[in-house]
C-alpha positions in Angstrom: 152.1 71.7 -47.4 150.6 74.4 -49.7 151.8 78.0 -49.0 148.9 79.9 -48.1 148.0 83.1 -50.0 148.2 86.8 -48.3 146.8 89.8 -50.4 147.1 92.3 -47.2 145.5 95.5 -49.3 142.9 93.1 -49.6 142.7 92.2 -45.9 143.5 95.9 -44.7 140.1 96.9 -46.7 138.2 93.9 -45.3 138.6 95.3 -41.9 138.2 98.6 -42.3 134.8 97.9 -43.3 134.2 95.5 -40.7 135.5 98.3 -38.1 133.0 101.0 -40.0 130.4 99.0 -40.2 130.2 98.4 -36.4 131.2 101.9 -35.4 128.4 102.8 -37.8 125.6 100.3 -36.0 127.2 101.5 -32.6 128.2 98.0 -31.5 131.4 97.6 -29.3 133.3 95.0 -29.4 132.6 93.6 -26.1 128.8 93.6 -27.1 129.8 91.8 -30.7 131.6 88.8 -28.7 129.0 88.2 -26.2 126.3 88.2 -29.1 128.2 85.7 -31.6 130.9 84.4 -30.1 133.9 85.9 -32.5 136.8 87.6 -31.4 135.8 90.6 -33.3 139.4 92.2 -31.5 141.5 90.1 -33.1 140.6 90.5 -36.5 139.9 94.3 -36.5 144.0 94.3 -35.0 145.0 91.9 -37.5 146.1 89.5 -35.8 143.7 86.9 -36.7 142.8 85.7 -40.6 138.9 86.0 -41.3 137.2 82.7 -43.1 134.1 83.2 -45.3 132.0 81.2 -43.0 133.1 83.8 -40.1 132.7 86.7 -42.7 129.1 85.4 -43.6 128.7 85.2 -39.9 129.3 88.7 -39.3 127.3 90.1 -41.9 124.3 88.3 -41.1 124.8 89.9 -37.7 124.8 93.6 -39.3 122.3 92.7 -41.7 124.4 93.1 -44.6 124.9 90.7 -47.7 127.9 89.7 -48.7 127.7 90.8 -52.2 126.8 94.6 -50.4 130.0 94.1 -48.1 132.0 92.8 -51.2 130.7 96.6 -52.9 131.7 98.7 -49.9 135.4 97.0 -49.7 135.8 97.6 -52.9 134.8 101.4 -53.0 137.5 101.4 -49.9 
């Protein structure tokens, strides 16, 4: 089975702009899991990896591209 890559500066950026971004929009998390269904909790702590698809996901909830998200990650 293929050993799965782990960049963790990479993830520790990707959710600190998740977590800014909805602290920004004033969304809590119980509000962002009754709206789309994601354990927003889980991946904020860490404990759960984030897919493109669900990353897509969330940035169409904030109105955000992805290519704007990708910006902001990497000025973090």
């Amino acid at each position: 089975m293929p050993k799965h890559l782990q960049n963790t500066v990479l993830s520790k950026r990707i959710v600190f702009c998740i977590k800014e971004i909805r602290k920004t929009k004033n969304i809590t998390l119980e509000v962002f899991y009754f709206d789309t269904g994601i354990h927003l909790a889980r991946i904020e702590q860490g404990k759960q990896n984030i897919t493109i698809a669900t990353l897509s996901h969330i940035c169409d909830y904030f109105e955000i591209s992805l290519s704007t998200f990708f910006l902001l990650v990497e000025e973090k």
